[in-house]
Structures are given as C-alpha cells and as structure tokens.
C-alpha positions in Angstrom: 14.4 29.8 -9.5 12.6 29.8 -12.8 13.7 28.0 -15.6 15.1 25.1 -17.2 16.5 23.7 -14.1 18.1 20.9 -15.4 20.0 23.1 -17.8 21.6 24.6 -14.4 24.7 23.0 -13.0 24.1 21.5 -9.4 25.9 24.3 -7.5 24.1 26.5 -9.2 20.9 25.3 -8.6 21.7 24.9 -5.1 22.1 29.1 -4.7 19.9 31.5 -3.9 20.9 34.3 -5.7 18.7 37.4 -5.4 17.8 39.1 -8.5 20.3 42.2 -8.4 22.9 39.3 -7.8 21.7 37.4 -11.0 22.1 41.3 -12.8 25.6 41.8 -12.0 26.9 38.5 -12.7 25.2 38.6 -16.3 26.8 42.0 -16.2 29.8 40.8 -15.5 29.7 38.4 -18.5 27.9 40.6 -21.1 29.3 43.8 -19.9 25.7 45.0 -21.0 22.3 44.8 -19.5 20.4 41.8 -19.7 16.8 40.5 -19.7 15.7 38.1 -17.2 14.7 35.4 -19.4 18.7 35.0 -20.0 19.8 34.8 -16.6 19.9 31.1 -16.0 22.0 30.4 -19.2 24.2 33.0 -17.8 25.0 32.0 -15.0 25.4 29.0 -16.4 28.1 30.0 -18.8 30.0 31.6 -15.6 29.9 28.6 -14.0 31.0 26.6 -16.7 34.3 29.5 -16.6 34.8 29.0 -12.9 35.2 25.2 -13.2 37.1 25.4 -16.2 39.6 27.8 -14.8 39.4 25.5 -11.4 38.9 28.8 -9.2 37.4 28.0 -6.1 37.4 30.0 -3.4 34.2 29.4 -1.8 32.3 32.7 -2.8 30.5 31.6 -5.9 29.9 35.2 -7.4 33.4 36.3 -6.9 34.6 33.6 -8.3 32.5 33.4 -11.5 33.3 37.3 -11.6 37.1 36.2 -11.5 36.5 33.4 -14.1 34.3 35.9 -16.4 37.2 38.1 -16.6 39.5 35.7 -16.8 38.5 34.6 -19.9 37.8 37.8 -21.3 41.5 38.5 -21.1 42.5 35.5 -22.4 39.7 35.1 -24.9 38.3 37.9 -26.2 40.9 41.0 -26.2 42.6 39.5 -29.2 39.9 37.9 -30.9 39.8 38.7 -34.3 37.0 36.5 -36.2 38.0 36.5 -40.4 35.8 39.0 -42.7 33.8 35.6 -44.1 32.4 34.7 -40.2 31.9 38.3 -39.7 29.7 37.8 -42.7 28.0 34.7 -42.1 27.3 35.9 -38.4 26.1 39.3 -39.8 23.7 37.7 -42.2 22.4 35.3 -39.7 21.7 38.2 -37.3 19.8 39.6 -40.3 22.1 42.2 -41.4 24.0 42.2 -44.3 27.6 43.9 -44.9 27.0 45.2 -48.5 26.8 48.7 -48.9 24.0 49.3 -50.7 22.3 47.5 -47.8 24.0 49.1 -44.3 25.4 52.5 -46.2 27.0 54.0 -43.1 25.9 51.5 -40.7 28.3 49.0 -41.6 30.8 49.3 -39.0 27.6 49.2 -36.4 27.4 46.0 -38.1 30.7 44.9 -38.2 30.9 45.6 -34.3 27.5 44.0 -33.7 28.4 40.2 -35.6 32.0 40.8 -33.8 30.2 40.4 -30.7 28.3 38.0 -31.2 30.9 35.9 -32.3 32.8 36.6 -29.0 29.7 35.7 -27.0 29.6 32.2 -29.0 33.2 31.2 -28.5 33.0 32.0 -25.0 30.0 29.7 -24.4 31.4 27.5 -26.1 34.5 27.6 -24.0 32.5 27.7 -20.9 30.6 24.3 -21.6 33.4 22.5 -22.9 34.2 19.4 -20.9 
C-alpha cells in the first residue's frame, strides 16, 4: 500500500484491499468521492469506528461500513455546530459569512463549514482511545 504506513493501524496494514474497495469504504465515510491521496487516513478513521464501536465480525469492510454508519446516526444527524464555529471553520476554509463577501452563496457556505465540522468530530471520535 502507499503511504504513511505507520499512520495505519496493524489490521489495516495487514489487508489487501483493492482500489475499488478503498473507494467504497471512503464512500461510505464521506458519502462523496474521494481522491486517492486520502484513502489511508480513511480507512483509518473507519477503523478507528469499528474498534470503538467493538463490531467484529470478521469481514473488515462490512464492518467498518457498519461502524461508519453507526456513527453517522449517532453523531452526525443531530449535529448542530453554534453560528461562531460555523464562522471560525468558514474563515479557515477561506470563506467568509458576511454578506458583502458570499452575497447569495452563504448558505453554500454555511453547508460547506457544517461539514467540515462533522468530518472533524468524527475523526476525532474515531481516534480517540
């Protein structure tokens, strides 16, 4: 596999997953299309999921794909981040929430620092001990 391979958990490492199988389990995590480059991180993060959630079943994707989800439900459906970390995330993504400055793409923006903001606290989730 390329990459970081001491970023990857040991189970991890120890797959073979083929590329289409790297796809759909970043897929599975983003719900979007991904580039290459992030796939190790990903399936890192859905790793991390599996083992918090303690699902083990013996088929790795599944169960990542059950731990993904999993923590979508329980994480993300109801996540409402405040107005200021909508903000801050906006402005660190380079987009401001002003106005004058996103006129009628503000809720693009809104959606778009949302997002991100669920992506961070489910890493952050993930790769909690």
């Amino acid at each position: 596999m390329p990459g970081p391979h001491w970023l990857v958990p040991a189970l991890v490492a120890a797959t073979v997953l083929s590329a289409e199988e790297r796809s759909v389990a970043v897929g599975l995590l983003l719900d979007a299309p991904c580039p290459p480059a992030v796939l190790e991180r990903s399936i890192e993060i859905a790793e991390g999921l599996r083992r918090a959630y303690g699902i083990d079943t013996g088929r790795a994707l599944a169960d990542r794909e059950a731990a993904a989800r999993q923590a979508q439900r329980e994480w993300l459906d109801d996540f409402e981040p405040s107005d200021e970390e909508i903000a801050v995330t906006a402005a660190e993504l380079g987009y401001s929430l002003d106005p004058v400055h996103c006129a009628d793409a503000c809720d693009n923006v809104r959606a778009l620092a949302t997002l991100e903001l669920k992506k961070r606290a489910l890493v952050r989730f993930a790769l909690s001990p």
